[in-house]
Structure formats: structure tokens, C-alpha cells
Legacy VTK file of the C-alpha trace (Angstrom):
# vtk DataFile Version 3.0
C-alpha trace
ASCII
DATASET POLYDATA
POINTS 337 float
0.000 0.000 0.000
1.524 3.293 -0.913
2.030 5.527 2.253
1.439 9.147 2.338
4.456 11.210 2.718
4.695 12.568 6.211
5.145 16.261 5.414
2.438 15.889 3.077
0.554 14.728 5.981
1.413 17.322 8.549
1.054 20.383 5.500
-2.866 18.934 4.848
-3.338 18.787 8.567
-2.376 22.030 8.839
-3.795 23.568 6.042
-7.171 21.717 7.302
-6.936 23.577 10.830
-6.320 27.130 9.087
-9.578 26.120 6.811
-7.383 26.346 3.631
-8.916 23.558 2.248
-12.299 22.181 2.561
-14.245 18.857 2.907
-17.457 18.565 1.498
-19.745 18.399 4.871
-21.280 15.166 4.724
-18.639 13.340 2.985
-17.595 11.369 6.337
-20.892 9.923 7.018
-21.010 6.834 4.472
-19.371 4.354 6.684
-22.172 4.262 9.824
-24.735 1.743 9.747
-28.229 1.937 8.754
-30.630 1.458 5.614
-29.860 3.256 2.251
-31.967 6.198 0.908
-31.789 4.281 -2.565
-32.289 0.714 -0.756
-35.404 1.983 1.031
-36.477 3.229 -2.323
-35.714 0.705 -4.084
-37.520 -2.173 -1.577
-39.820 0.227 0.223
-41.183 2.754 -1.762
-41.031 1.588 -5.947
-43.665 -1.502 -4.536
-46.059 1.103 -3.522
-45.877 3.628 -5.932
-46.123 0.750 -8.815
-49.634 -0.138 -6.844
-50.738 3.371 -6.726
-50.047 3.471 -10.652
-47.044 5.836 -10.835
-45.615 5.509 -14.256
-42.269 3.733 -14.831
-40.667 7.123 -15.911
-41.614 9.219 -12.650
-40.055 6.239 -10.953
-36.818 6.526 -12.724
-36.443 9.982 -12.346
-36.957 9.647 -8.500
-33.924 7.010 -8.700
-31.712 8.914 -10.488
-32.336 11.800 -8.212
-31.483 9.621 -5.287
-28.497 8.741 -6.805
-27.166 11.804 -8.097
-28.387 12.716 -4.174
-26.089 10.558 -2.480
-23.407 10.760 -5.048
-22.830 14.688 -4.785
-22.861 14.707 -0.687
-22.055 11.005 0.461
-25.065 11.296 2.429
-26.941 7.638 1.617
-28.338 7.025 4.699
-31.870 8.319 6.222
-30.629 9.111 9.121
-27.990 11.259 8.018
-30.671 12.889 5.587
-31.051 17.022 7.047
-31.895 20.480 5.527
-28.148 21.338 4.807
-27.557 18.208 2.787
-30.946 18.979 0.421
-29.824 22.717 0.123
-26.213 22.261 -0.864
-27.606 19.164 -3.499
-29.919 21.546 -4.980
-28.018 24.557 -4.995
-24.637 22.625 -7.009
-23.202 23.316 -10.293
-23.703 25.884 -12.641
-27.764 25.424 -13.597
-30.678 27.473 -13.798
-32.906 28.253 -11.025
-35.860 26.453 -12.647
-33.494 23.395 -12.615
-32.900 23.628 -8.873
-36.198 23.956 -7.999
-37.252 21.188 -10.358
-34.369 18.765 -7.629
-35.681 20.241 -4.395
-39.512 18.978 -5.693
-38.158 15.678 -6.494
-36.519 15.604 -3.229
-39.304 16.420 -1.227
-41.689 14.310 -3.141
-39.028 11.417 -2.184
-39.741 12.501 1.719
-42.890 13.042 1.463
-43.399 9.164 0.353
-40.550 8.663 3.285
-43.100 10.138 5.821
-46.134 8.528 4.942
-44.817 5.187 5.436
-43.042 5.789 8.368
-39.721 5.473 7.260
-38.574 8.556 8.523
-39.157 9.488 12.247
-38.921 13.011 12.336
-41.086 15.978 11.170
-41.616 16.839 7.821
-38.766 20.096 7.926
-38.194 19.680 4.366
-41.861 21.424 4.021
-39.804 24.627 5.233
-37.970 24.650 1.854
-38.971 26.645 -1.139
-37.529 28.319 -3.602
-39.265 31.556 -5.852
-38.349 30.512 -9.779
-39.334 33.006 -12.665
-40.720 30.757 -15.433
-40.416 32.210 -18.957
-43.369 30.777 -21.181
-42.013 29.277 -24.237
-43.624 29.859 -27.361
-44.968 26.643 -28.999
-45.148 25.944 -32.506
-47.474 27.711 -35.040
-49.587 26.387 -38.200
-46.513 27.977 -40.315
-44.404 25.696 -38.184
-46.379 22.497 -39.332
-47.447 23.475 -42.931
-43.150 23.879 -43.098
-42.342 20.576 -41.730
-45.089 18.980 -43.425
-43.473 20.070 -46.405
-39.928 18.674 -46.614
-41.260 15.146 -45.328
-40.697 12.798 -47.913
-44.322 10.960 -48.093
-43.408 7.969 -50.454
-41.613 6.459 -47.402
-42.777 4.506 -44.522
-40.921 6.618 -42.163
-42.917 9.859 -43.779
-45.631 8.609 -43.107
-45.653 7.886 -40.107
-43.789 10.993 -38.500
-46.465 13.346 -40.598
-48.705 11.343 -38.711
-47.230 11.762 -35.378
-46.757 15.202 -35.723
-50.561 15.983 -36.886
-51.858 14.020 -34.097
-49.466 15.480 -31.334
-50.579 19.394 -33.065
-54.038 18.797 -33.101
-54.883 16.755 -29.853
-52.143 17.695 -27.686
-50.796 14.605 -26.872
-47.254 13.848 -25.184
-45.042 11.763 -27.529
-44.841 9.382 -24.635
-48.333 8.732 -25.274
-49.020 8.729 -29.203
-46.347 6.422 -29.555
-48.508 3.957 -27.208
-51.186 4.272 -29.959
-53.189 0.535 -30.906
-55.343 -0.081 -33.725
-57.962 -1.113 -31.214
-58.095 2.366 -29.878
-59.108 3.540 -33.281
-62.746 4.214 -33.457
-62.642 5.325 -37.317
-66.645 4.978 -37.585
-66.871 7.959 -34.467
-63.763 9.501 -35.955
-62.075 8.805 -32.273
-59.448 7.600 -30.462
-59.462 6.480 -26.914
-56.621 6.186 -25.058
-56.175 4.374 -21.525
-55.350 5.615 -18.610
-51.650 3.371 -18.497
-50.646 5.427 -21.703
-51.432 8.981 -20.369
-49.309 11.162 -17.127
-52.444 11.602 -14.953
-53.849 8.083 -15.471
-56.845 9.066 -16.520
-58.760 7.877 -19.904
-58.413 10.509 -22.743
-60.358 10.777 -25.746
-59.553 12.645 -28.784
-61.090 13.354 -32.088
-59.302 12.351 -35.647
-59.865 14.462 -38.937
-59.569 13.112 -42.525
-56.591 14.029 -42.663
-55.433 12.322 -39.756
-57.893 9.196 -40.477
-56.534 8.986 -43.891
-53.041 8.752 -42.715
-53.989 6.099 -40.095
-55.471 4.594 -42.703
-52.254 4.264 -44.794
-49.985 3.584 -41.846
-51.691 0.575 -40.855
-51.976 -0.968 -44.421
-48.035 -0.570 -44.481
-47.975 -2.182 -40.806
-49.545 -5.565 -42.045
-46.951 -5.813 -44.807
-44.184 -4.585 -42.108
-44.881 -7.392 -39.978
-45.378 -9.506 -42.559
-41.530 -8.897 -43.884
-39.851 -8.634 -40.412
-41.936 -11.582 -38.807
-43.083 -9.121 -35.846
-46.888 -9.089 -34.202
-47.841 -6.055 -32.685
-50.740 -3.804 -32.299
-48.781 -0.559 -31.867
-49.417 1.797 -34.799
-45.841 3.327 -34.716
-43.207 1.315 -35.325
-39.932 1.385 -36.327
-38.591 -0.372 -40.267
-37.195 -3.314 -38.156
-41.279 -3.497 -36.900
-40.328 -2.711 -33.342
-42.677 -0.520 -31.366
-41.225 3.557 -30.876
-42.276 3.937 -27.253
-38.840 3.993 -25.762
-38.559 5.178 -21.952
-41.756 6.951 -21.940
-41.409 9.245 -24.846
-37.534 9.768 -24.153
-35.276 8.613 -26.788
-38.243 7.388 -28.388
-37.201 6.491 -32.051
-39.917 8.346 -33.421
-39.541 11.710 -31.188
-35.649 11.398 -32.688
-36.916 10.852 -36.313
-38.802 14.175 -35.996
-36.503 16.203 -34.518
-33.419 14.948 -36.678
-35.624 16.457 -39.874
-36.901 19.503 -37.705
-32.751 20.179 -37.185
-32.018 19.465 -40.467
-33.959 22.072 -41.699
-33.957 24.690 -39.229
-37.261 24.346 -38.194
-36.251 25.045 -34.274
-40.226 25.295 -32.987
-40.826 21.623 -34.256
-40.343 19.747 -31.067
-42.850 17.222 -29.311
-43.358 19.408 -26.511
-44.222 22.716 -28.562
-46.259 20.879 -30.689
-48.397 20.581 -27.019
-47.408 24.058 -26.197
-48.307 25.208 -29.843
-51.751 23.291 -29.432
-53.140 25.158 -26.319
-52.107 28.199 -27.987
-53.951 27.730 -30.462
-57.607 26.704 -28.715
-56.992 29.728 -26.739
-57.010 31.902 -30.110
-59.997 30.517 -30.624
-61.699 31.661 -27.943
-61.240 28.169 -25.999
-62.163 28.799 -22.229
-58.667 27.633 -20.180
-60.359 25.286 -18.226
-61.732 23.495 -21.265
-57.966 23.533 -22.589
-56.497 22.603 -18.999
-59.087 19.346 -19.804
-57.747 18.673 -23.311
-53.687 18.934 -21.738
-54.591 16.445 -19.268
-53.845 18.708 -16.350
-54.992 18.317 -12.846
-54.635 21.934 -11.817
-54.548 25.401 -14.133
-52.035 26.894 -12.668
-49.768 23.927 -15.072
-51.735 25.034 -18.023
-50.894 28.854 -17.855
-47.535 27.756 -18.026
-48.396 26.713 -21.591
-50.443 29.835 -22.729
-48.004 32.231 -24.510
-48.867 36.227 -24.720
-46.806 38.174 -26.283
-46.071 42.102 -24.839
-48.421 43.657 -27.267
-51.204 41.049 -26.889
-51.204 41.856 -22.935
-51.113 46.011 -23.310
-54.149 45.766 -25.562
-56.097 43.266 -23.302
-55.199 45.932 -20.780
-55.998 48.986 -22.512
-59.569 47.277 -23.935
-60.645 47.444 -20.234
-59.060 50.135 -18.313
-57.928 52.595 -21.473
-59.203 55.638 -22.866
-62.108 54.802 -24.847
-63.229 52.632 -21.664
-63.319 55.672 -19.583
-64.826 57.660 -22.523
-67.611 55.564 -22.385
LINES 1 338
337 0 1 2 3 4 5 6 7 8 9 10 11 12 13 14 15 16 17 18 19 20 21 22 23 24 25 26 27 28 29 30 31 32 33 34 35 36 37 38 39 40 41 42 43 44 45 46 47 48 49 50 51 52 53 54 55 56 57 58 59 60 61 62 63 64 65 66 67 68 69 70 71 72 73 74 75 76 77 78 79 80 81 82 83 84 85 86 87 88 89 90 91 92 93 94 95 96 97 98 99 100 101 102 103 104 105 106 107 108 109 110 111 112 113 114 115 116 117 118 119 120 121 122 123 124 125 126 127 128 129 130 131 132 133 134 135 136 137 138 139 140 141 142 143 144 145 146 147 148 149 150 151 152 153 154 155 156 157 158 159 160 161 162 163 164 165 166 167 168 169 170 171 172 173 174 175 176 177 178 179 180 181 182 183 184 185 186 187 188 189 190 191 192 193 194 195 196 197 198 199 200 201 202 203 204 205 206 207 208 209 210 211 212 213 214 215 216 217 218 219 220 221 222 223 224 225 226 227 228 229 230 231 232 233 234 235 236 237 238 239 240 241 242 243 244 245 246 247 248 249 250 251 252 253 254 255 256 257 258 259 260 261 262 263 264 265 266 267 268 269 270 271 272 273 274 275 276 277 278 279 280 281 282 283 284 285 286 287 288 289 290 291 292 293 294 295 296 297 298 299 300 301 302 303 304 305 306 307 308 309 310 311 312 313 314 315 316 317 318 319 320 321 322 323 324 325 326 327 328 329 330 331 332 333 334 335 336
């Protein structure tokens, strides 16, 4: 074993004492006994939130929180878990503040769960932590957006197909990738001109309904010819409407690295068409029922939220759109009236 060289030793030491260097705080806490964050997680927790339907991906994210948790302060043990640890995890590395605050809810989430099943024996002080984030509103896509895309997809291919098809039904119901790529033939109502979708393919776990156009019905239409002679060639059964050439389903970890959100978004790139992403297509969609004089809480419906306060965060209004919604109710020719 190499030794460390004893004026080495005695410079750290003293260094150390004079606070010239630094260890992180919780680094020295690894070693004491006790159950895991991540094993309680993993043997506690995941059991219960699979039962109370929590989708595989909200799962994984609270794993890889716990792990990048425990990695960044050494703290991996609940009892060791305090307010310090959570505020130096969230507040590392150079990130936004929307980014932070996005770890601290994960975190506390994590606890929360904790609590409730009496894993941790203490009060809840992580309900003490908050943090004020300014959220821009991103502007979604527009019609110009689609009408642009639609244009450069090749449509004597498979693969043109289908994406046209992805993106039409993402712009016009507002669906998450995640979920269009969970799309069966059986959920295809094309004598109602509906789809139905079940609760296991949707965020909230709810069932969702959406209507289909000719347009869209036309393209389901072609897709699912192609599919029989897809399977056919590659030997594959499935009921998925998207699928890759190799006839594998496009699902992928819940709409990330989803072969089909890729296939879009390489074209989008290769184009410049920055605004054609999956989730301003969603963005782009509420925009647009709003311009029609949808009521938000009849859009908040169609997004699948549980609460409006999510769906403003979707409404864009530009600067000059707000002064003259101002200025038609309190302006001049109000008070002139």
C-alpha cells in the first residue's frame, strides 16, 4: 500500500486547521450503519408507488435523483438525511434556477413518500424549503411551423408517413409523444372519428379521448396498411401503430429517446425548423384553442392537467397582446364611455 508522505501529511493537517482547504460536509458519514436512501427506495417505496399506478418514468427519475443525491454529498443514509444536505444538493453546479427547484420537488416528493410510510421518524422540515423561480413561457409551434415541416417530409416512405402522422396528431390533440407512440389499432374508433386512449398510456392516469380528422384518419389509414406488410416482412406481431422499419414498437422510456420523437426532430434540425419539437407541438396546441376563444379550463381538460395553474404555463402572450387586453378594459375609450 503506498504511504502518504509525512510532510504531506502534517502540511494537509495544517492547512485543514487554518480552513485552507475544505471537505465537502457530509462526505464522512457513508461508513455508519443503517438502511440506504436508494435501498429503502428501491424495496420500500417503488412496490407502492407501482400499486398506486405511478408511471415507470416518474419512478426513474426519483432514482436517479437519489443517486445523483447521495453521489454529490455522500449522504446515503436516512438518518444522516437534514436540511443542509438537500440545500447544498440543490443549490450545485452551474444550472438554472428552474433546474434547482425542479431537484428540491423531487426531493421532497421522495420525503414526502418517506413520511407517509413511516420510514422517517422526524417531522416533515423539508416542508420549510422553497424556492421563488421566474418561469419564462415558451412559445410553442405555429400552423406555419407544421405546414413547413409537413413540407420537406418525404411521403413515399414509410418513415414519412408515419412521422407526418405523429406530428398531426401530437398538433391537433395535444398529446405527449410518450403517449401517441402507445397508440393501438384497437383504440381507433374510425366509424366515431375517435381515439381512446387508456389511462396506463397517459401522465395523470386518466382515460383521454380525442377526435381524428380526414386528414389524420386517412393517414392512419395508410400507416396501418403498411404495418400488415411490415410485420409480414420482419416476422413481428404487434398492435402498436408506430413502429420502427425493423417493426419494433417507438415507445422507448416513456417518450424519451423514443425512435420516433428522434426521427422528428433529426428532420426539424435538419432544416432549421427550431419550434418543431414534441413538446411545442403541445405548447403550440393550447395556444392555439386559446385563439380561438377556448375557455382555459376546457384547454387545462384537453392537456390532461390536474390543476390550471400547469396550463398557464403553456399559454403564450406576447407584450403587445397583454397592453391591448389591458388597454380594452381600463384605457381611454373605456373611460370615454
Amino acid at each position: 500500500m503506498r504511504k502518504i508522505n509525512s510532510n504531506s501529511q502534517e502540511l494537509f493537517l495544517k492547512k485543514l486547521e487554518e480552513k485552507e482547504i475544505e471537505i465537502p460536509k457530509h462526505q464522512a458519514i457513508s461508513n455508519q450503519v443503517g438502511p440506504t436512501i436508494l435501498s429503502l427506495f428501491e424495496y420500500k417505496l417503488v412496490p407502492i408507488m407501482k400499486f398506486k399506478g405511478l408511471r415507470p418514468r416518474t419512478i426513474q427519475d426519483y432514482r436517479d435523483e437519489i443517486i445523483r443525491f447521495e453521489k454529490y454529498t455522500g449522504v446515503n443514509q436516512v438518518i444522516h438525511l437534514s436540511k443542509n444536505a438537500i440545500i447544498d444538493y440543490v443549490s450545485y453546479g452551474d444550472v438554472s434556477q428552474l433546474t434547482r427547484n425542479n431537484r428540491l420537488k423531487r426531493m421532497k416528493a421522495i420525503l414526502n413518500y418517506m413520511k407517509k410510510e413511516n420510514l422517517i421518524q422526524t417531522n416533515d422540515w423539508w416542508s420549510e424549503l422553497r424556492m421563488k423561480v421566474d418561469e419564462k413561457v415558451k412559445e410553442g409551434a405555429t400552423q406555419a411551423d407544421i405546414d413547413a415541416y409537413l413540407k420537406v417530409i418525404d411521403f413515399n416512405t414509410y418513415v414519412g408517413v408515419r412521422d407526418a402522422l405523429a406530428l398531426l396528431l401530437m398538433w391537433e390533440t395535444g398529446l405527449r409523444v410518450g403517449t401517441v407512440t402507445q397508440l393501438t389499432e384497437s383504440m381507433i374508433d374510425f366509424n366515431a372519428n375517435i381515439i381512446r386512449f387508456p389511462g396506463y398510456t397517459l401522465k395523470n392516469g386518466r382515460n383521454h379521448v380525442v377526435p381524428i380528422n380526414s386528414r389524420v384518419k386517412s393517414l392512419l389509414e395508410i400507416i396501418i396498411q403498411e404495418n400488415k406488410t411490415l410485420k409480414a416482412e420482419t416476422g413481428k406481431e404487434t398492435d402498436y401503430v408506430f413502429l420502427t422499419i425493423e417493426g419494433n414498437d417507438c415507445i422507448g422510456e416513456g417518450g424519451k429517446n423514443s425512435p420516433l420523437a428522434k426521427s422528428i426532430s433529426k428532420r426539424a434540425r435538419k432544416h432549421g425548423l427550431d419550434k418543431i419539437r414534441a413538446h411545442n407541438l403541445r405548447r403550440g396546441f393550447a395556444n392555439n384553442l386559446r385563439a380561438h376563444g377556448v375557455d382555459i379550463a376546457t384547454i387545462s381538460k384537453a392537456l390532461g392537467h390536474q390543476d390550471l395553474s400547469t396550463t398557464t404555463r403553456y399559454l403564450y402572450v406576447d407584450e403587445e397582446e397583454q397592453l391591448r387586453a389591458i388597454n380594452d378594459v381600463y384605457g381611454d375609450n373605456w373611460y370615454n364611455q
